[in-house]
N, C-alpha and C positions, 0 to 999 in steps of 0.2 A: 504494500500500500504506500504510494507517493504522496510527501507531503504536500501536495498539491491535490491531490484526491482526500485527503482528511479536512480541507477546507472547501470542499468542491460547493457546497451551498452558498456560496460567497460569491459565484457565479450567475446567481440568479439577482438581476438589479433590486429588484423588490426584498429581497433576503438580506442582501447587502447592506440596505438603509438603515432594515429595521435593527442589523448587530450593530453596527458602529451608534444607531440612538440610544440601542436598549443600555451599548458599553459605557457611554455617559451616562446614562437616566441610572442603572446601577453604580456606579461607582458613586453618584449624588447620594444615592438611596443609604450606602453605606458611610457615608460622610454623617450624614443626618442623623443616623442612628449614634455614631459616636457623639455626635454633638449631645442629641436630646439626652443620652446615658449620664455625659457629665456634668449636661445641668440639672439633672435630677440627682447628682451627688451632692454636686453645691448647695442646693435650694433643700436638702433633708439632710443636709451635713451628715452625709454616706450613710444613710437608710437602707439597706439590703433589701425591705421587703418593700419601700417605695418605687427602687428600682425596677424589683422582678413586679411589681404590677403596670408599671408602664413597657414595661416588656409585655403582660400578658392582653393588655388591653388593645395594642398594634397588633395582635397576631386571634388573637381569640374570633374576636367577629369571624375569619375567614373559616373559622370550625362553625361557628354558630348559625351561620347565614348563606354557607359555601352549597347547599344542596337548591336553597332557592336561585340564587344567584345564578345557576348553571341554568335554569330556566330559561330565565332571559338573557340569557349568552348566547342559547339555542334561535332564540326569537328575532334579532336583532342584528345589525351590522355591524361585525367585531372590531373591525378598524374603528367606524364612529367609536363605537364605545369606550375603547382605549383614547382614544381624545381627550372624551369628558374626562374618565377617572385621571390621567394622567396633570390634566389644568387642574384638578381638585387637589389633586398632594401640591402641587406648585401652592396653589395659593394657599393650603396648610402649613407648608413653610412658611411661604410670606408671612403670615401672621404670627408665626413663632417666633421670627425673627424680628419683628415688629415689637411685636410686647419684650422680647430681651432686649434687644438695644435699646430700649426708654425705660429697665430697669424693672418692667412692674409684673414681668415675667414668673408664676406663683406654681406651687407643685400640682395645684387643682388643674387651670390653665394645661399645665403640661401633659396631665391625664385626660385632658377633656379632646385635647387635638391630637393626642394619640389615638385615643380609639377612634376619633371621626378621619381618621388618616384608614385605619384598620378596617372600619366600617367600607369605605371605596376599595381598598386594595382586595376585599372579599368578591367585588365585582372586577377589581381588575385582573387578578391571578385566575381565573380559570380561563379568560377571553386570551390573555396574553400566552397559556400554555396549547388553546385548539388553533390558535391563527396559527399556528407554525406551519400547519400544512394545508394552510391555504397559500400562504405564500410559496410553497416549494413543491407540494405536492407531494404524493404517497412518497415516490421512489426514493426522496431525498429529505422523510421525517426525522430518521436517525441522526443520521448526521446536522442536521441544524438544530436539533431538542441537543445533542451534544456539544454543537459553539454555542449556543445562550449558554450552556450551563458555563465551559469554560469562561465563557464572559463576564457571570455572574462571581466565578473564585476571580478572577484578577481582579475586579473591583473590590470583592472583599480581602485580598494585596492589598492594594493601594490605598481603598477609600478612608481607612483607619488611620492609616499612618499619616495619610497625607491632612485629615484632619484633626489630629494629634497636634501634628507641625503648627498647622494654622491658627489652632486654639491658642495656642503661645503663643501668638504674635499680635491676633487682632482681638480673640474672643470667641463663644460661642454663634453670636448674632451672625456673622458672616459666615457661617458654614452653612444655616438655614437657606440663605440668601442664594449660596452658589445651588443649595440641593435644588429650588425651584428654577436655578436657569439650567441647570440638568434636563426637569421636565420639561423644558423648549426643546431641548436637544433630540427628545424621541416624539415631541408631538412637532417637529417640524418635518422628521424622518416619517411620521404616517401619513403628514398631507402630502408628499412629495410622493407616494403609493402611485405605481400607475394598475390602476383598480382594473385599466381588460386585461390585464394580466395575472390577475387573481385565482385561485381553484376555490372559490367560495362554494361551503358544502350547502345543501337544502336547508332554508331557515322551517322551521317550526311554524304551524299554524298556531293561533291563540285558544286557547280552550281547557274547561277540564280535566285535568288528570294527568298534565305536563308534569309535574314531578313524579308520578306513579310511574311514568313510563321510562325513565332515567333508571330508576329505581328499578325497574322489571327487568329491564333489558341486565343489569348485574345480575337481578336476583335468577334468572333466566339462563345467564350462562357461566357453567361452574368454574369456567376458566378467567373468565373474566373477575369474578365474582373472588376468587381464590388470589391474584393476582392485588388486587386491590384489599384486599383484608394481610396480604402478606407485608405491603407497604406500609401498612398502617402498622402492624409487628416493628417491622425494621424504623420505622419512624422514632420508636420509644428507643430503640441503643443508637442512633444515630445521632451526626453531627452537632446537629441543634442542639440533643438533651447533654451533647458531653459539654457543654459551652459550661454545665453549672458545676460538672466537674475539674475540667481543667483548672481554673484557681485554685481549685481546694488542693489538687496536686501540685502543683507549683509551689505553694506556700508550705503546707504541710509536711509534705513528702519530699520536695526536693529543698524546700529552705529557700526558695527564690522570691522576689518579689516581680513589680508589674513589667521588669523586661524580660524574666524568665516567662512570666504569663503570656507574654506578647508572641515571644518563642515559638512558644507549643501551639497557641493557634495560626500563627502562619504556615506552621506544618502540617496542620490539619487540612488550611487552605491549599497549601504547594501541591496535596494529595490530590485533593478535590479536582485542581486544575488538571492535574496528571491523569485520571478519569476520567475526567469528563473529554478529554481529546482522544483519550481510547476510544469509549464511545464512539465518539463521531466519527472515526475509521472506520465504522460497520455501515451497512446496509440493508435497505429492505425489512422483515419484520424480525426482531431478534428473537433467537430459538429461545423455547422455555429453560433449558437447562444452563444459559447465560447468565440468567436473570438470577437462578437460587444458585448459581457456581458464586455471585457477585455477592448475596446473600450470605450465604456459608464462610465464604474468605472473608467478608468484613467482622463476620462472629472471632473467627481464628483470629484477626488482627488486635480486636479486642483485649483478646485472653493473655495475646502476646506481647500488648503495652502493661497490661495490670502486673506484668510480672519482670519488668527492668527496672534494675536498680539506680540504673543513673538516668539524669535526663537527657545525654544526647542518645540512648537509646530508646527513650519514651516518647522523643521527638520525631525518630527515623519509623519507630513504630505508628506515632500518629500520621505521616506521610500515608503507610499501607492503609489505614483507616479510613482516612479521608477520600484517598483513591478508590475506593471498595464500594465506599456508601455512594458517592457519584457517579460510579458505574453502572449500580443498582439502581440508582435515583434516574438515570436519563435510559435506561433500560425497557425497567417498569413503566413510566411516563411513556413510552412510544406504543410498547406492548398494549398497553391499556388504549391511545388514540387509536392505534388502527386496527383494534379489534373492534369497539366500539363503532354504530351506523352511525354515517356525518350526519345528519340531520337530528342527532341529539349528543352528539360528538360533548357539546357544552355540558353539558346534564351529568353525563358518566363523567367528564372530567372534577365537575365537581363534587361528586360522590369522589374521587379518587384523592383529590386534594383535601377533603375531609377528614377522611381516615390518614392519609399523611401528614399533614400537618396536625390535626387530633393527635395522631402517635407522639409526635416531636413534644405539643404543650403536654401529654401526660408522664412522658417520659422524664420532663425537665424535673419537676418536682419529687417523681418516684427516687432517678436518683441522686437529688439530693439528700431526700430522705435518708436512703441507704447510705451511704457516705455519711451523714450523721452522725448515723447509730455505727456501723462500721468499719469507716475508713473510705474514701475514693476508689483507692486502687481494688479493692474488692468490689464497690459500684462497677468500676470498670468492666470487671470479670463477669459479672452479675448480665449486664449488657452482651456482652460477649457471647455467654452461653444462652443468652435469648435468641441472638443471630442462628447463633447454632440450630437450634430447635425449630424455629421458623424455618428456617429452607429442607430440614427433614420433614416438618409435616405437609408444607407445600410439594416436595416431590413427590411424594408416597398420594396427595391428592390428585395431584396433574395427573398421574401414571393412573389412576383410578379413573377419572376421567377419559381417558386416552382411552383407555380398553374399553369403558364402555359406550362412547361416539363412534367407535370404528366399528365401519361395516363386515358382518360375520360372513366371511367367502367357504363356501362349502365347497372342501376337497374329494372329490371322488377316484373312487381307483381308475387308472386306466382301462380300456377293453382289449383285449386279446385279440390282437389281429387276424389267428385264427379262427374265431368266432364272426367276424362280421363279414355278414353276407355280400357278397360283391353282386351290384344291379344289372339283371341282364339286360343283352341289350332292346330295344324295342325291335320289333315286328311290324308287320305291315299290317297284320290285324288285330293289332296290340298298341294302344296311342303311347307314347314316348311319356315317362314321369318326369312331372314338375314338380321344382322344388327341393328342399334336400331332403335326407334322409335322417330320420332321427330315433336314435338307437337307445329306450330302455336299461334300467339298469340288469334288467335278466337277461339283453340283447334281443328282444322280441323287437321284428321291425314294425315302427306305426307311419302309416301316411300323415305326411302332416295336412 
């Protein structure tokens, strides 16, 4: 595979736009979040749990509201609609950044425009993961669900650090400010759409029982169904939940403080990058056994950070982590679009990012929990052999599955050449046989 075939979606003009805006509008997105984090440290003079609620209130809505949402992602023109949501985070900055630079910037405030940030992002994440194949089409979903993802780990590279830097120089207010001219950067990239170029799937009529039928069509196929409940599994030990872990290790365990922390999740991130371009070297619909091999390895990697003693081996170990869970993550995400009929393509996506990101918010606080009571590095592990078990009970189901959709070919013995009557030939007072001859299983000849 040529480096030039791992980016081959970048070939498609439409495809093109939308990475280089989403790669600003991410990297904003991750700027944002470091800002909002440390002015909720300032403004609660370091609250852990003022924190972890402005964490949960951006992220929760898309659990709460992610099934409806998928409704009308099905109904509606996913371009427009990334418009709107996209102008609604800008101008949710804007005002953050508004009220902090004139100082009157309050912890309520800070909670209130995070979840009305979380509340749109619930409409904007399932629209932003079904357009992918509309701009590219079936052939080439893989690999572009695998450059956003890459796109998404180098932003979160950079977007920290680089607003790190900046907070030390000007403040919080200005990193709000850039994250909104971000969101110019991907809503200028969607007006610039050349739309007859589009593979736009069948929108949905309006009417009763639009979520039931998102919802059927899962509960309808086992694979689908299995596939999307396994995501949700691997959501709870994946990257997101170990975010609450990594400090605790850092500190605890290795004695480091927020540059050792910094450390381990950029390694987490380097992984994620390194996966998600694996990914996108593939094609076409990835085989089931990709998806729990992605699965299964990310459990192993797990098991095999909880158990290094120093941290450049818990660093080199979160690399394999982060690679694993981003393999699985852009995997599962395709497996799931193109299994799913386009014309509710939105619907299952958001049943899919439900239980994903669902797994991620339940995960965060489980293991904290555990870490608690037991230590991180055992969280770790705990994590770990959940991965495990998840891709044993998804194979043992697919393969069940598998044998019972395939069609049962009945084998018959051969017939003994000696047995079968040879057709004489016709006669002049004997009409000539039409048709073939069709041979019993006792060999007794029947006209057909």
């Amino acid at each position: 595979m040529t480096r030039l075939a791992m980016f081959r979606s970048l070939q498609v003009p439409n495809y093109r736009l939308f990475f280089w805006g989403g790669t600003v509008s991410n990297t904003g997105v991750w700027m944002q979040r470091t800002a909002q984090a440390w002015a909720v440290v300032v403004l609660s003079h370091g609250d852990g749990l003022a924190l972890g609620l402005a964490t949960f209130l951006q992220f929760f809505p898309s659990v709460l509201l992610g099934l409806g949402t998928g409704v009308l992602v099905d109904r509606v023109d996913k371009v427009r609609l990334l418009v709107v949501t996209q102008a609604l985070v800008g101008l949710g900055s804007v005002a953050m950044g508004i009220l902090d630079g004139l100082g009157i910037l309050t912890l309520v405030q800070v909670w209130v425009l995070a979840g009305a940030m979380g509340v749109v992002n619930a409409f904007d994440n399932p629209a932003r993961q079904s357009v992918v194949s509309e701009l590219v089409g079936p052939d080439q979903v893989v690999n572009a669900i695998g450059l956003n993802s890459a796109s998404f780990n180098v932003a979160r590279l950079v977007g920290p650090a680089l607003a790190g830097l900046l907070i030390g120089l000007a403040g919080t207010p200005l990193i709000f400010f850039l994250h909104a001219a971000s969101s110019v950067g991907i809503l200028l990239a969607l007006l610039r759409l050349d739309r007859s170029k589009l593979n736009p799937a069948p929108r949905s009529a309006a009417g009763r029982g639009q979520l039931v039928a998102g919802l059927r069509q899962v509960a309808g196929d086992p694979t689908l169904a299995t596939l999307i409940v396994l995501a949700g599994v691997i959501g709870i030990a994946g990257a997101n939940s170990l975010q609450v872990v990594l400090p605790l290790a850092a500190t605890k365990i290795f004695g480091v403080g927020a540059l050792g922390f910094g450390l381990v999740t950029s390694c987490l991130a380097i992984g994620g990058l390194t996966g998600a371009l694996l990914a996108a070297s593939t094609s076409g619909m990835p085989r089931h056994r990709w998806v729990l091999g992605a699965a299964a390895a990310l459990g192993v990697s797990l098991l095999i950070a909880s158990v290094m003693p120093v941290l450049v081996g818990f660093g080199a170990a979160l690399v394999l982590c982060g690679g694993m869970f981003m393999t699985f993550a852009v995997l599962a995400n395709t497996s799931v679009q193109l299994t799913a009929e386009p014309e509710i393509r939105g619907r299952v996506m958001a049943v899919y990012l439900t239980f994903f990101l669902g797994g991620g918010a339940l995960g965060a606080p489980l293991l904290g929990l555990l870490s608690e009571h037991f230590g991180p590095m055992r969280a770790i592990a705990a994590a770990g052999a959940l991965g495990l078990v998840a891709a044993a009970v998804g194979a043992v189901v697919l393969v069940l599955v598998r044998r019972r959709t395939e069609p049962v070919k009945a084998v018959l013995p051969p017939v003994p050449a000696a047995v079968i009557p040879q057709p004489s030939k016709p006669t002049r007072n004997s009409p000539a046989r039409i048709g073939p001859i069709v041979y019993q299983r006792d060999t007794e000849v029947v006209d057909p």
